[in-house]
C-alpha positions in Angstrom: -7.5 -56.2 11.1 -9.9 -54.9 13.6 -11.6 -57.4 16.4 -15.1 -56.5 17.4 -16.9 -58.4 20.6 -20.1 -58.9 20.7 -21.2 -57.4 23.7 -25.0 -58.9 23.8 -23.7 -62.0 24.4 -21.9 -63.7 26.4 -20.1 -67.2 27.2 -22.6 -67.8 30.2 -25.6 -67.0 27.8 -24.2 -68.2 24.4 -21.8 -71.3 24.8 -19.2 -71.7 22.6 -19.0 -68.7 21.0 -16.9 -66.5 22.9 -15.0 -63.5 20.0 -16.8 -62.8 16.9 -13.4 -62.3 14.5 -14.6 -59.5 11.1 -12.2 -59.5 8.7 -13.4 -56.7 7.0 -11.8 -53.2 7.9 -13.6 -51.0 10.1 -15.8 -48.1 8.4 -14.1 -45.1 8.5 -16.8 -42.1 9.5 -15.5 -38.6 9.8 -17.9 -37.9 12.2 -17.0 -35.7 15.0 -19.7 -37.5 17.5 -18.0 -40.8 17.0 -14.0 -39.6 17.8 -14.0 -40.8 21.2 -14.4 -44.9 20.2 -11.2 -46.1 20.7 -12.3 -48.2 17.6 -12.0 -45.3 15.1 -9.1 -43.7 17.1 -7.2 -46.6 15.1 -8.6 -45.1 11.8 -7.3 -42.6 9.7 -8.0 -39.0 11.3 -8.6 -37.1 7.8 -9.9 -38.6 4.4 -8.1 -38.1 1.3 -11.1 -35.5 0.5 -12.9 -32.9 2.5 -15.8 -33.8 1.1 -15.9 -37.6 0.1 -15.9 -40.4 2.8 -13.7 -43.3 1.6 -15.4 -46.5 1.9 -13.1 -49.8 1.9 -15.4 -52.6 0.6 -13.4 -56.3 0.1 -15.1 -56.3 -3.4 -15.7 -53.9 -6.2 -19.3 -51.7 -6.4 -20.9 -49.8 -8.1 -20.9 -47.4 -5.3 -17.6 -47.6 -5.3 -17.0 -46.5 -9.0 -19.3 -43.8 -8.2 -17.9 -42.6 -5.2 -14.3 -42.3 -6.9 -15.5 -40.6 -9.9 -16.8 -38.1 -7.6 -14.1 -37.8 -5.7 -11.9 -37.6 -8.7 -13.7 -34.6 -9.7 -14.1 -32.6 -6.4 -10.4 -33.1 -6.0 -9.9 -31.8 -9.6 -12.4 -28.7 -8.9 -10.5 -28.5 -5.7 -13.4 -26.2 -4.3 -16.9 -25.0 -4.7 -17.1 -21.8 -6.0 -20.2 -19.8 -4.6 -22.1 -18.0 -7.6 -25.3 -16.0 -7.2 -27.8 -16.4 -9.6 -28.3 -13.3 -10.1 -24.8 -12.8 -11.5 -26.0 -14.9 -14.8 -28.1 -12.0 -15.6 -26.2 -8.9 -15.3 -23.7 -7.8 -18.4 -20.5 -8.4 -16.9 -20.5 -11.6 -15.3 -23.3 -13.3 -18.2 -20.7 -14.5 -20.0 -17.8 -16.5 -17.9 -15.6 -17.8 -20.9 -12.8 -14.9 -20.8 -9.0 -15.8 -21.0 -5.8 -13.8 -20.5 -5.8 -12.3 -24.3 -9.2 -10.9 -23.6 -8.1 -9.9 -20.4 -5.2 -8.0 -21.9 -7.7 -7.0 -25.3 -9.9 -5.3 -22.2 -6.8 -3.8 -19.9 -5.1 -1.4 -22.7 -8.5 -0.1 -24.4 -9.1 1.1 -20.6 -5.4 1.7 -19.4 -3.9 3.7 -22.4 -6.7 6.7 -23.0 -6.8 10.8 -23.5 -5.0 11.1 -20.2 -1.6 10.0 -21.1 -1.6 13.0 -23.9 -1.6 15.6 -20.6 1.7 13.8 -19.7 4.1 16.0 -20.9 2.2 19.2 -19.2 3.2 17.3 -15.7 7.1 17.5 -16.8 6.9 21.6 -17.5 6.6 21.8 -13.6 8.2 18.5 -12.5 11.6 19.0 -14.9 13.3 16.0 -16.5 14.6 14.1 -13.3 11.7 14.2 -10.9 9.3 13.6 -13.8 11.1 11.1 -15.0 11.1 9.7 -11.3 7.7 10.3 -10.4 6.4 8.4 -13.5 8.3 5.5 -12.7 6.9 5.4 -8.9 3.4 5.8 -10.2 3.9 2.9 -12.8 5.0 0.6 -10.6 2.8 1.6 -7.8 -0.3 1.2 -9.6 0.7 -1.9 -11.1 1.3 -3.4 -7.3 -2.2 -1.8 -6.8 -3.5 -4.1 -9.8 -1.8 -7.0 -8.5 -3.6 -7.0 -4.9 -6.8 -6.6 -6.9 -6.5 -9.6 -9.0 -5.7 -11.6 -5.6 -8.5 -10.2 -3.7 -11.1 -10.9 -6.6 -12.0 -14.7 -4.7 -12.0 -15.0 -1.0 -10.9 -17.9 0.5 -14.3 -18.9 1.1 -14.7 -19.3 -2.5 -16.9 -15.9 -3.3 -15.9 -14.1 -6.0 -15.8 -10.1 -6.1 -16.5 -9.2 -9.8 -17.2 -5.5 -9.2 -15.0 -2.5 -7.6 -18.0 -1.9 -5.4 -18.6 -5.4 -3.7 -14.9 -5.6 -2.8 -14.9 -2.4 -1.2 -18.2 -2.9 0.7 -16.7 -6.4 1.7 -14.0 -5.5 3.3 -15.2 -1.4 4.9 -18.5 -2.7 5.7 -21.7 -2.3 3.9 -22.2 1.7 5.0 -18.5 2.5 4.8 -18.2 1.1 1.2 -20.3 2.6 -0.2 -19.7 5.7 0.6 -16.1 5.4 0.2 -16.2 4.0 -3.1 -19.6 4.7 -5.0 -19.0 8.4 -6.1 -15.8 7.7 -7.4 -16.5 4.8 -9.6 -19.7 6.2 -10.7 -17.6 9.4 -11.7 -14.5 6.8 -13.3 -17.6 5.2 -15.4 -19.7 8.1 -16.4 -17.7 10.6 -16.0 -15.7 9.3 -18.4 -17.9 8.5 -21.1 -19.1 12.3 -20.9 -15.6 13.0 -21.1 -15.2 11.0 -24.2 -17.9 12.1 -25.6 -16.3 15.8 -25.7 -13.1 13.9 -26.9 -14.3 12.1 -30.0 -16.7 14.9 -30.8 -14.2 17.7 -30.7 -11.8 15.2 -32.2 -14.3 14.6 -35.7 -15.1 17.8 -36.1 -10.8 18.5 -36.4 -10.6 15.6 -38.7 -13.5 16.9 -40.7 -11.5 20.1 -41.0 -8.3 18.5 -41.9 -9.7 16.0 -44.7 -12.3 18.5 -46.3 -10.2 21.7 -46.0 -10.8 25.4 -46.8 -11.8 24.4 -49.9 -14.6 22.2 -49.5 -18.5 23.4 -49.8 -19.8 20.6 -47.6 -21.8 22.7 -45.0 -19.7 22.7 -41.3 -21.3 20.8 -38.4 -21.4 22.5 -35.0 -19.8 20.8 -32.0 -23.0 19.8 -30.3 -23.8 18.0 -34.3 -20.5 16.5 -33.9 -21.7 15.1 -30.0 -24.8 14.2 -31.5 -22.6 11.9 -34.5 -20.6 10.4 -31.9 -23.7 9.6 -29.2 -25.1 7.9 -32.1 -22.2 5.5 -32.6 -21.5 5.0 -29.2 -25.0 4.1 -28.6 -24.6 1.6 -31.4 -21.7 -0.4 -30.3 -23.3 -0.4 -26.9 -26.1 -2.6 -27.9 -23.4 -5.9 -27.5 -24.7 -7.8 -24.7 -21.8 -8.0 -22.2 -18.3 -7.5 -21.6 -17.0 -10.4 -23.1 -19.1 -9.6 -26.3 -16.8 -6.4 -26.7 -13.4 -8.5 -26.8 -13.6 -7.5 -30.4 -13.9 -3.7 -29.7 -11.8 -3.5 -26.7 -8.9 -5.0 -29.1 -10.0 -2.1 -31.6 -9.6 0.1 -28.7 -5.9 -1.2 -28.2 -4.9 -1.3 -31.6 -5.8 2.4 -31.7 -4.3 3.8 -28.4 -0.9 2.3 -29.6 -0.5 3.6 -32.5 -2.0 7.5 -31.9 0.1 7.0 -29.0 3.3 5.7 -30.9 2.2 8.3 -34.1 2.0 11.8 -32.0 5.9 11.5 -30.2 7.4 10.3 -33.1 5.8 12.5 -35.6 6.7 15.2 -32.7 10.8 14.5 -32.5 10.6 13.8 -36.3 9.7 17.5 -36.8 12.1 19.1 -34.3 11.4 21.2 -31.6 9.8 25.0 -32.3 10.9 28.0 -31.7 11.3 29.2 -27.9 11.4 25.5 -26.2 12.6 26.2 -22.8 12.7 23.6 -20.4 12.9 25.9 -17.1 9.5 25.5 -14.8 7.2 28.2 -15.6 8.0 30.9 -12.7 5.4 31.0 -9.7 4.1 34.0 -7.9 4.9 32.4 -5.1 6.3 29.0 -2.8 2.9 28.2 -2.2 1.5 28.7 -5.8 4.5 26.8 -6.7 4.3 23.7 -4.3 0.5 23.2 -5.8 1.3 23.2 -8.7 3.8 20.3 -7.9 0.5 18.7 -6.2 -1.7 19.3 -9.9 1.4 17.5 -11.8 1.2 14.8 -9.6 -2.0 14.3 -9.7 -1.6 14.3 -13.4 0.5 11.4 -13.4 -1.5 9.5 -11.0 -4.7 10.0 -13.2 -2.8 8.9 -16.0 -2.9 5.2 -15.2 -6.8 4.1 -15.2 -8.8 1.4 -14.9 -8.5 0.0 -11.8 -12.5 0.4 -11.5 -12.7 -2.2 -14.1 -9.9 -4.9 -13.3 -12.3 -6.8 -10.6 -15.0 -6.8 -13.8 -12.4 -8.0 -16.4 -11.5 -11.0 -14.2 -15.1 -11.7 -13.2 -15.6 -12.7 -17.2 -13.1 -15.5 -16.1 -14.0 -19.1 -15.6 -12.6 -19.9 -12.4 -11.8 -23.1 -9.3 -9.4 -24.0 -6.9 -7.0 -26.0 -9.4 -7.6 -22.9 -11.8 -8.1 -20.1 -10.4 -9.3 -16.5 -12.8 -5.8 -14.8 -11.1 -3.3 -16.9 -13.5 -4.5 -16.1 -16.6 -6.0 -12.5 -15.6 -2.1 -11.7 -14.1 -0.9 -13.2 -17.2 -3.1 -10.6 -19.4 -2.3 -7.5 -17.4 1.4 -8.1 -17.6 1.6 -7.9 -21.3 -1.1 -5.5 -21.2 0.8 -3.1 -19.1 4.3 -4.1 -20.7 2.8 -2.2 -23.5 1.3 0.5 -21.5 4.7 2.0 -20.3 6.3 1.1 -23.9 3.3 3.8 -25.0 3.3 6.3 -21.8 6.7 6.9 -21.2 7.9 7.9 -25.0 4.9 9.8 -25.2 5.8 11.9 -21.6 9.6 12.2 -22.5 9.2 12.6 -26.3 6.6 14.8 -26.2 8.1 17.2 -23.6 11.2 16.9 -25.3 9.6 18.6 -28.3 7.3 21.3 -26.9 9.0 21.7 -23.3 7.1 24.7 -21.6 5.0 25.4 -24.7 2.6 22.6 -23.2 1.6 24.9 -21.2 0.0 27.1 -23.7 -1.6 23.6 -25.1 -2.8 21.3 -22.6 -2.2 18.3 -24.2 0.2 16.9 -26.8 -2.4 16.7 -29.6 -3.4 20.2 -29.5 0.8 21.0 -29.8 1.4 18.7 -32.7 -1.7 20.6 -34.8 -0.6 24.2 -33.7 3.0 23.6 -34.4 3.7 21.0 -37.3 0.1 21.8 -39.1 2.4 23.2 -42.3 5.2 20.9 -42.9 3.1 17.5 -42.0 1.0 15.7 -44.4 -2.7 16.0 -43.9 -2.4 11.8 -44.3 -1.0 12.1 -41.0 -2.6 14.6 -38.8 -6.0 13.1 -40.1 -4.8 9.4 -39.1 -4.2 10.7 -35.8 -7.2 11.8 -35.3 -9.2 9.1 -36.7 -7.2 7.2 -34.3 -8.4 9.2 -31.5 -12.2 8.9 -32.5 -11.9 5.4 -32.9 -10.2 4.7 -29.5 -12.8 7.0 -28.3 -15.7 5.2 -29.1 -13.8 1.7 -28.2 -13.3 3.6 -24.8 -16.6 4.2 -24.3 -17.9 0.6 -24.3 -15.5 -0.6 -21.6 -16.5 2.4 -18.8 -20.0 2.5 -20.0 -20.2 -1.6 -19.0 -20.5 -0.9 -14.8 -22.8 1.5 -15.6 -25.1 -0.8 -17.5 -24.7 -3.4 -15.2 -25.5 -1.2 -11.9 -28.8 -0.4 -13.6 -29.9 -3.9 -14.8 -28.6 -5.1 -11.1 -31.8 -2.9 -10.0 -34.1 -4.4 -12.3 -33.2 -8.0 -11.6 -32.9 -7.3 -8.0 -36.8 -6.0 -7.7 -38.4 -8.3 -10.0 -36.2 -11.3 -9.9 -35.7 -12.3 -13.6 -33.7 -11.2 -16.1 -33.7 -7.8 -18.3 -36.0 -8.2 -21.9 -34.2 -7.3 -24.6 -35.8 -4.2 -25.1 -35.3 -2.8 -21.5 -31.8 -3.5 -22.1 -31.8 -1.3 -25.3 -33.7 1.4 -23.2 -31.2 1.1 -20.3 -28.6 2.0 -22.8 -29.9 4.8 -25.1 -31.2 6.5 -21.9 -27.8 6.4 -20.7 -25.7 7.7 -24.0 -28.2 10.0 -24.0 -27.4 11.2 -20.2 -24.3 11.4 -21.3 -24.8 13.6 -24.0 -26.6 16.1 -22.2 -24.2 16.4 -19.6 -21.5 16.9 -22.1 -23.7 19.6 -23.6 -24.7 21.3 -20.6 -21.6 21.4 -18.5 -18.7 21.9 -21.3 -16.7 22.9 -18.5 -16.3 19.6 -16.6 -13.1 18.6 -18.2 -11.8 22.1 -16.0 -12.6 19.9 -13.2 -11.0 16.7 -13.9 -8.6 17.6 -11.5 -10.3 17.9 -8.5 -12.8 15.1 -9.4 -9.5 12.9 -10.0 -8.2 14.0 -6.7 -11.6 12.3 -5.2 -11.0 9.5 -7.2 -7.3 8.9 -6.4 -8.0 6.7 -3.6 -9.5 3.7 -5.7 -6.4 3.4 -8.0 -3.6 4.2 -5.0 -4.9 3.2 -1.9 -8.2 1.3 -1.4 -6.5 -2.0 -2.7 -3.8 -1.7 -0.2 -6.2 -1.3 3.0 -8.4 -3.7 1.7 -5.7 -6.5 1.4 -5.0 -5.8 5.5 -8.6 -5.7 6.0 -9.4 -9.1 4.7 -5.8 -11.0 4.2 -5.1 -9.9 7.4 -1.2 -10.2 7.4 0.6 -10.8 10.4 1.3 -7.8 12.2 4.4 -5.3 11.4 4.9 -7.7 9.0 6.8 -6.6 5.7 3.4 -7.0 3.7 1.5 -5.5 6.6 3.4 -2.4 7.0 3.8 -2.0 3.1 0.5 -2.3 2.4 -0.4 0.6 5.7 2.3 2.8 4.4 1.0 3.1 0.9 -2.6 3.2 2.3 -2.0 6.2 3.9 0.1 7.5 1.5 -2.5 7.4 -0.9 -5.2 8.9 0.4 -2.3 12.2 1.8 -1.8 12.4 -2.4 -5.1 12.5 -3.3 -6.1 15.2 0.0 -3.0 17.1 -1.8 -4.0 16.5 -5.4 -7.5 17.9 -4.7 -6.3 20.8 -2.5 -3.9 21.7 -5.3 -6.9 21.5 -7.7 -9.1 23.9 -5.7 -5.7 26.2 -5.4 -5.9 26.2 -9.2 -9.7 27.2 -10.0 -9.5 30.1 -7.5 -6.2 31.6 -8.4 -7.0 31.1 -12.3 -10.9 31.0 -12.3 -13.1 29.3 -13.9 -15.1 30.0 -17.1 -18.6 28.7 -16.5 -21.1 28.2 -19.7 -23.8 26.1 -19.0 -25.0 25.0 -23.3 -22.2 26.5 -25.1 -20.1 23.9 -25.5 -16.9 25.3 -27.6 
C-alpha cells in the first residue's frame, strides 16, 4: 500500500485531517520524466510489455479487457515488422503466404541448373582427390553463405531485406552497394535467362532430331526458329503474377533437374566407359598455363552452386514476426532443398567423369558426351526424355531468374507514379523483356564463351558478400571465432573470384575467341 499526503493542506489550515490513507496502488507510468519521485521508485522499473502500460484498477473494466487483449497480442506478435507500401505492389513480395515447401519448390528449380552438367570438365584438371575435395569445400561453403543470408533477411529493427540488392546497399552504403552488387545480379538474372534461352533452344531442336529422325519429311527449324519457340513459352509462363504464383512451376523445375540429373550419370555408368578414357590431366604448355587452368576449374565448381541472388527474394514471400520469424521455415526449406542438391551434383561430377574422364574435354558438358558416345546402343526413349527434361527445366528456370528482373522494372514504375502496375504494363514489362532476351541470345551466340569471366565477377555475391555483410551489420565481437571466420572467407572470396576471372582472361587469349555477332550455331 502506498500513503500519499496531501501537501495543500495542512493541520493548521484543515483541522482534523492530518494523512489522507489511498488504498488503491499507485499508477505505474513508464515515463522517463517521472523516475526521480521516490513514489514510483517503489514501482516496478519495466512493464511486462514494451509497449502496453499495465494499469491495476481494484475492479474489472472495460479498459481493462481491452488493454489485455492488446497486450496479449503485441506479446504474441512480439514485434512490429516495418513494411513499405510499396512492397505490396512489386512481384516478389505481393504475395506474403510462402512456407518452407515453397521455399524448397523455389531453391532447387534455381540451385540444380545447366551448370552442374560442366562438373565433370572441372575433375579432367582437378583429378579424383582434389575434385572430390574442392566440391565438398564449395558445397559446404556456399551453404554457410545461404545460411548468413537467411539470418540477415530482418534486421533487428524489424526491416526486412527481400532483395540481394537492398541488403547489400544496407550494409556497404547506398554508393558502394550498388556498385558492388548491381552488375552481378543483373548478369545472375538476365544473363541467365539469355543463357537458357540458348539452352532450351539448342536443346528442342536435338530433341526434334532424336524423335523425328532421318526419316521424317517434317521441314527442319533453324536454331534462331527454335529461340523464337522457346521465347514464346517462356513469355507465356511469365505472365503469372508473382513469385509465389510460380510455386507450381518452380516444383516442375525440380522435378525436372532431378531426374535429367539422376538419368544422364546413370545412363552414363550403365553404358560403360568408351574407348581412350584416361584420367591423367590434359598436359599444359606450361606452369603457368597449368595453374589457370586450376583457377577456370575452380571457378567451375564455384559457379555450379547458384542462386544466392534469389534466396533473400524466396524468404521475402514469407509471412514473418518476432514469435515467427520467415528464417525457421525458410532454413527448414533450403536444407532439404540442398540435401537433394548434393544427392544430384556429386553423382553427376564423379559419375560422369568416371565415364568420359578426359574425353570431357572434347565435350564441354556431360550431355553433349552421352549423345556423342552412347547415341547407338541407347534407346531414343531415353536420349529424347533427357532432353525434354532439359527444355522443361529450362523454361521452369527461366521464371525464377526472370522474377528480379520484373520486379526491378515495376519498382521504377511504382516508384515515379506511386500506384501500382495495370495489368497490361505488366504484360508489356514482360514480353519486352523475353524479347531482350532473345535478341541478345541471337546477336551475341558467343556469350556462353564468356561465362567464365562474367562468373568470376559474379563470384563475390555467392562466396563472399554474405560473409562481410554479416560483420558489417551483426557486428561480432572482435577476433571473435564468428568475426574472424566470417573476415577470413571474405577475403578469401573475393582472392577466388580475382583468380577465377584472371584464369578466364588467361583462357580467351591463349585459345581465342570466335566472335559472330547473328549466327547463332
Amino acid at each position: 500500500m502506498g500513503e500519499l499526503v496531501d501537501v495543500h493542506s495542512s493541520p493548521a489550515t484543515r483541522p482534523g485531517l492530518e494523512t489522507l490513507i489511498i488504498s488503491a496502488p499507485p499508477l505505474q507510468l513508464n515515463c522517463p520524466s517521472m523516475t526521480r519521485s521516490p513514489l514510483l521508485d517503489s514501482a516496478p522499473k519495466t512493464p511486462k510489455s514494451p509497449f502496453v502500460t499495465r494499469l491495476m484498477t481494484p475492479v474489472a473494466s472495460p479498459m481493462k479487457k481491452a488493454i489485455a487483449s492488446m497486450q496479449g497480442y503485441l506479446e504474441e506478435v512480439g514485434q512490429f515488422t516495418k513494411l513499405d507500401p510499396q512492397e505490396a505492389w512489386l512481384p516478389i513480395t505481393e504475395s506474403r503466404n510462402g512456407n518452407a515447401y515453397y521455399s524448397a519448390f523455389h531453391t532447387l528449380s534455381s540451385g540444380i541448373g545447366f551448370q552442374a552438367l560442366v562438373l565433370p570438365l572441372a575433375f579432367t584438371t582437378l583429378g579424383w582427390v582434389w575434385g572430390i575435395i574442392c566440391l565438398s569445400l564449395a558445397f559446404t561453403w556456399q551453404l554457410y553463405t545461404l545460411w548468413l543470408l537467411i539470418q540477415l533477411h530482418e534486421s533487428e529493427s524489424g526491416m526486412r531485406y527481400s532483395r540481394y540488392l537492398r541488403l547489400s546497399m544496407a550494409a556497404f552504403g547506398e554508393k558502394l552497394g550498388k556498385l558492388l552488387a548491381l552488375f552481378p545480379i543483373m548478369y545472375l538474372s538476365g544473363g541467365t535467362c539469355v543463357t537458357l534461352i540458348m539452352i532450351g533452344g539448342g536443346t528442342m531442336k536435338i530433341f526434334f532430331q532424336i524423335v523425328c529422325g532421318n526419316t521424317c519429311s517434317a521441314k527442319q527449324l533453324s536454331v534462331v526458329e527454335w529461340y523464337v519457340v522457346f521465347t514464346c513459352l517462356a513469355i507465356l509462363l511469365a505472365q503469372l503474377p508473382n513469385l509465389n504464383s510460380i510455386a507450381g512451376v518452380s516444383l516442375v523445375g525440380a522435378i525436372t533437374a532431378i531426374s535429367y540429373s539422376s538419368l544422364i550419370w546413370i545412363v552414363s555408368i550403365t553404358h560403360g566407359r568408351p574407348a581412350g578414357v584416361s584420367y591423367d590431366p590434359p598436359e599444359a604448355n606450361s606452369e603457368v598455363a597449368r595453374l589457370f587452368s586450376i583457377f577456370n576449374a575452380l571457378g567451375i565448381i564455384a559457379f555450379a552452386f547458384r542462386g544466392h541472388n534469389l534466396v533473400l527474394e524466396i524468404q521475402g514471400t514469407m509471412p514473418s514476426s518476432g514469435k515467427h520469424p520467415s528464417r525457421i521455415p525458410m532454413w527448414r526449406g533450403v536444407k532439404l532443398a540442398y540435401l537433394i542438391v548434393a544427392a544430384c551434383l556429386f553423382p553427376l561430377a564423379i559419375g560422369g567423369f568416371w565415364a568420359y574422364g578426359n574425353l570431357m574435354s572434347e565435350n564441354g558438358w556431360i550431355l553433349s558426351a552421352l549423345y556423342n558416345y552412347h547415341k547407338l546402343d541407347t534407346s531414343k526413349l531415353l536420349l529424347g526424355l533427357a532432353s525434354l527434361l532439359v527444355v522443361v527445366n529450362s523454361l521452369s528456370s527461366f521464371q525464377i531468374y526472370a522474377m528480379p528482373v520484373f520486379d526491378n522494372l515495376e519498382f521504377r514504375y511504382t516508384s515515379k507514379w506511386r500506384r501500382p502496375c495495370p495489368r497490361w504494363l505488366r504484360t508489356g514489362i514482360r514480353v519486352f523483356f523475353g524479347c531482350l532476351a532473345f535478341f541478345i541470345a541471337v546477336a551475341l551466340p558467343f556469350l556462353p564463351s564468356l561465362a567464365g569471366l562474367i562468373g568470376g565477377i559474379a563470384l563475390p555475391i555467392t562466396l563472399a558478400y554474405p560473409c562481410l555483410m554479416w560483420v558489417i551489420i551483426k557486428k561480432p565481437q572482435k577476433f571473435s571465432p564468428s568475426w574472424c571466420l566470417n573476415w577470413a572467407l571474405g577475403v578469401l572470396g573475393m582472392v577466388l573470384s580475382v583468380l577465377v576471372t584472371t584464369g578466364a582472361i588467361w583462357g580467351i587469349v591463349t585459345k581465342g575467341l570466335q566472335i559472330r555477332f547473328f549466327k547463332p550455331q
